[in-house]
C-alpha positions in Angstrom: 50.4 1.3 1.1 46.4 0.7 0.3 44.9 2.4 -2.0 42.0 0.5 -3.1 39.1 2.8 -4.0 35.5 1.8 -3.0 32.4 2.5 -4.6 29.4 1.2 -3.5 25.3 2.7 -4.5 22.5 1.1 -5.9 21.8 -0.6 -9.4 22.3 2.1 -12.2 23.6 4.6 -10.4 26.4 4.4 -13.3 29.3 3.1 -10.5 30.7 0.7 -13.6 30.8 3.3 -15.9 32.4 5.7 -13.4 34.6 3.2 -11.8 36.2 2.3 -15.3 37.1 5.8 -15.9 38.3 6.2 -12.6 40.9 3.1 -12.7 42.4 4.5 -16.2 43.0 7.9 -15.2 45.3 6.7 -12.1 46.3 4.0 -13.4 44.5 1.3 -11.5 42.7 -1.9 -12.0 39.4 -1.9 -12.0 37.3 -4.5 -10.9 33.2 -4.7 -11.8 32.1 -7.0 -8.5 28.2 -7.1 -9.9 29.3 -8.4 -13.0 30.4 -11.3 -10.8 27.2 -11.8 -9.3 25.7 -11.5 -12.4 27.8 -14.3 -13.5 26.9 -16.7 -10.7 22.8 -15.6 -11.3 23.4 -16.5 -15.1 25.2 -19.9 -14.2 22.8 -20.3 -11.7 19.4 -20.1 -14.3 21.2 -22.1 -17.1 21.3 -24.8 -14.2 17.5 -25.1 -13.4 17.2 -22.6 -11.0 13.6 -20.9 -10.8 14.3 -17.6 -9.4 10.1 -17.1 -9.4 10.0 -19.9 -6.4 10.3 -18.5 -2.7 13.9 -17.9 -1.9 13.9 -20.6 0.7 13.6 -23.6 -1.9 16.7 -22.2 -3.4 19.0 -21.7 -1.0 20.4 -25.2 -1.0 20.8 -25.2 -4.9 22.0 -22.3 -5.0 24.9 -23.5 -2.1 25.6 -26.6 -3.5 25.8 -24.4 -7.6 29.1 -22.8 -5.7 31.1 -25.7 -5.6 31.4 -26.4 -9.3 31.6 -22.3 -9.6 34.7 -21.3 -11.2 34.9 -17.4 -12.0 37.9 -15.9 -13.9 38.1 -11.7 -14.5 40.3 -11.0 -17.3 41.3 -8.0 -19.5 41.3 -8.5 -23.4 41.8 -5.4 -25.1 41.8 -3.0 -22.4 38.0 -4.8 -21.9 37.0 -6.8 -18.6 35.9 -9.6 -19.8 34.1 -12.2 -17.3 34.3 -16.4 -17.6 32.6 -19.0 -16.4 33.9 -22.7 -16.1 36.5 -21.2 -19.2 33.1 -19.7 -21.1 32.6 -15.9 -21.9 29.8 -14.7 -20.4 30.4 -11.4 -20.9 27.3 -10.3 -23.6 24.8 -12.2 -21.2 24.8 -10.7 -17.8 22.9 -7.0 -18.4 19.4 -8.2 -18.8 16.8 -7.6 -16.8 16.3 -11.5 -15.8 20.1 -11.7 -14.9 19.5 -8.6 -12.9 17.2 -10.3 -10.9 18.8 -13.5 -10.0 22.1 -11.7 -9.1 20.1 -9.7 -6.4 18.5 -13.2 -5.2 22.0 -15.1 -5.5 23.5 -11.9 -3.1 21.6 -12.4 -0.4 22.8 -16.7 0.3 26.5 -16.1 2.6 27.7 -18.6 1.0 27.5 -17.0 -2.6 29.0 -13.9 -0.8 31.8 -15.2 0.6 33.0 -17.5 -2.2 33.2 -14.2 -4.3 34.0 -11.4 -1.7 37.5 -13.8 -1.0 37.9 -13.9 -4.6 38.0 -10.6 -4.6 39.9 -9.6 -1.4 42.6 -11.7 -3.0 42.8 -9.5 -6.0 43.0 -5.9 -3.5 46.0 -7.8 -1.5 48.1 -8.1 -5.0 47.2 -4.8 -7.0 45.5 -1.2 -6.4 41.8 -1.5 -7.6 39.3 0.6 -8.2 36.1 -1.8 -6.9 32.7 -1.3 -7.3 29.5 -2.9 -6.0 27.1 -2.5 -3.1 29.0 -3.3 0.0 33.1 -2.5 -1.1 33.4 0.2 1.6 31.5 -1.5 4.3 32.1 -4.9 4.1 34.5 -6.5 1.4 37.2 -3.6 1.8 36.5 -1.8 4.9 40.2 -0.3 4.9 39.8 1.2 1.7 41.9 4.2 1.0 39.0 5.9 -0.1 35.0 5.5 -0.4 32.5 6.7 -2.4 28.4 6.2 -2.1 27.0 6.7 -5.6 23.7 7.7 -6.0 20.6 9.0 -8.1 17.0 9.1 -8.0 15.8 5.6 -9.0 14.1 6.7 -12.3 17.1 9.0 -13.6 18.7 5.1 -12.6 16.1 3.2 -15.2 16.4 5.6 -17.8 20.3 4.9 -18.1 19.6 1.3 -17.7 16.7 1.7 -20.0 19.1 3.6 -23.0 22.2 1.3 -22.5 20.0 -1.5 -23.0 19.1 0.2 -26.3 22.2 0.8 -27.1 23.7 -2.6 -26.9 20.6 -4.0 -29.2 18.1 -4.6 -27.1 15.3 -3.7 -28.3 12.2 -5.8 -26.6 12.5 -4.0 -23.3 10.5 -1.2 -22.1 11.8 1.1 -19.4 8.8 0.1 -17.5 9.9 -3.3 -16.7 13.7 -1.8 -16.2 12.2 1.1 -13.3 9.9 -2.2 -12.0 13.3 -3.7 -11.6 15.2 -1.2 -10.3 12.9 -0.9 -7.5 12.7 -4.4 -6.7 17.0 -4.5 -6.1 17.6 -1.7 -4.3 14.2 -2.6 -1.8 16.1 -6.7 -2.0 19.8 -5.1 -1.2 18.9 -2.8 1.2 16.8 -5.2 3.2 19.0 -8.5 3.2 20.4 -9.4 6.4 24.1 -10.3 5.5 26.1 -7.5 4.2 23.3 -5.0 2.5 23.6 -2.2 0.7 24.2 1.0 2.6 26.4 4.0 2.6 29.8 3.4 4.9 30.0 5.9 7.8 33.3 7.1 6.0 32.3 7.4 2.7 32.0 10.4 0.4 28.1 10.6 -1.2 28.0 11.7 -4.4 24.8 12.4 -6.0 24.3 12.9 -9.6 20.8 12.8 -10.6 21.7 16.7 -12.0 24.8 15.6 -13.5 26.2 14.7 -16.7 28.5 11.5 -17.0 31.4 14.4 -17.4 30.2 15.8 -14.5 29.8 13.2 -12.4 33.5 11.7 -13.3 35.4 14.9 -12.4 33.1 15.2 -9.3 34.5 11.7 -8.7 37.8 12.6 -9.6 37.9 15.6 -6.8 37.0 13.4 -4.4 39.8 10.6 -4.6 42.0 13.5 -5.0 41.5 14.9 -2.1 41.6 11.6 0.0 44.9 10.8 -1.4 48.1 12.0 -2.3 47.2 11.8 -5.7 
């Protein structure tokens, strides 16, 4: 029986964080689909591609980048930890430049497709819980249940903005984190080949006036309620 659990929203919007919980409490595995993108923008700027050049002059590199592309999502420690080519990546793909380059790398179909079967082939073989911007309406469209997660875009760069903090990074301002907010959810919602946007069967969950505790029971109600849970 499918039970995969979708949830799609915007950058920030705390779907990771959320997600994670979500996947321990019923016991599922959870999958982080931007980290992969992340992973293929990363791989893609440590081989010479200049994200600041029109998207056009890209689009071949970045095609021809997939072939030697090797992705692996493991857990070590109860941790998902992302490689590349057999190389941890994990510590650098949250920066704001990495950010950047996986919106650009998500709009190419070929990108998409290379990591959307990737992950299709991990929903066929275990319940996930899968987050990202187009789970519910395009990579698992028969999800068991689907969440849009949401919040204003600067409650969104001020969690960005402190995590960032958090984890030691100390250089950026939450100026340049809103600035890039902005720029990916205007670049996700506008591309042409599977953009962001709420499923017509998806739940929306807003939580610009939640706490995180909030906001995971809030989630928790819902997949209850779609399921027999």
């Amino acid at each position: 029986m499918n039970r995969n659990i979708a949830i799609d929203g915007p950058s920030g919007a705390g779907k990771s964080t959320l997600a994670k919980k979500v996947a321990k409490q019923f016991g599922y595995i959870y999958l982080d689909t931007g980290a992969m993108y992340r992973a293929f923008g990363l791989y893609c700027i440590e081989n010479g591609v200049d994200f600041s050049a029109a998207d056009s002059e890209n689009q071949k590199k970045l095609e021809d980048l997939t072939e030697n592309f090797a992705l692996d999502v493991v857990y070590e420690n109860s941790n998902q930890q992302v490689y590349v080519n057999g190389r941890n990546v994990t510590s650098l793909i949250r920066t704001p430049e990495v950010s950047i380059a996986a919106s650009k790398v998500a709009v190419v179909p070929k990108v998409r497709l290379k990591l959307v079967e990737i992950q299709r082939q991990i929903a066929e073989k275990s319940d996930v819980v899968m987050d990202g911007r187009d789970i519910g309406s395009y990579v698992l469209p028969n999800a068991a249940v689907k969440v849009f997660l949401t919040a204003s875009v600067e409650i969104r760069a001020k969690r960005r903005f402190d995590e960032l903090r958090e984890k030691g990074n100390s250089e950026v301002t939450y100026e340049e984190v809103l600035k890039d907010m902005k720029f990916r959810d205007a670049n996700d919602s506008s591309r042409a080949f599977a953009p962001l946007k709420q499923a017509e069967d998806a739940v929306l969950l807003d939580t610009s006036e939640m706490t995180e505790d909030e906001s995971e029971q809030a989630l928790i109600n819902i997949i209850k309620s779609k399921t027999e849970m």
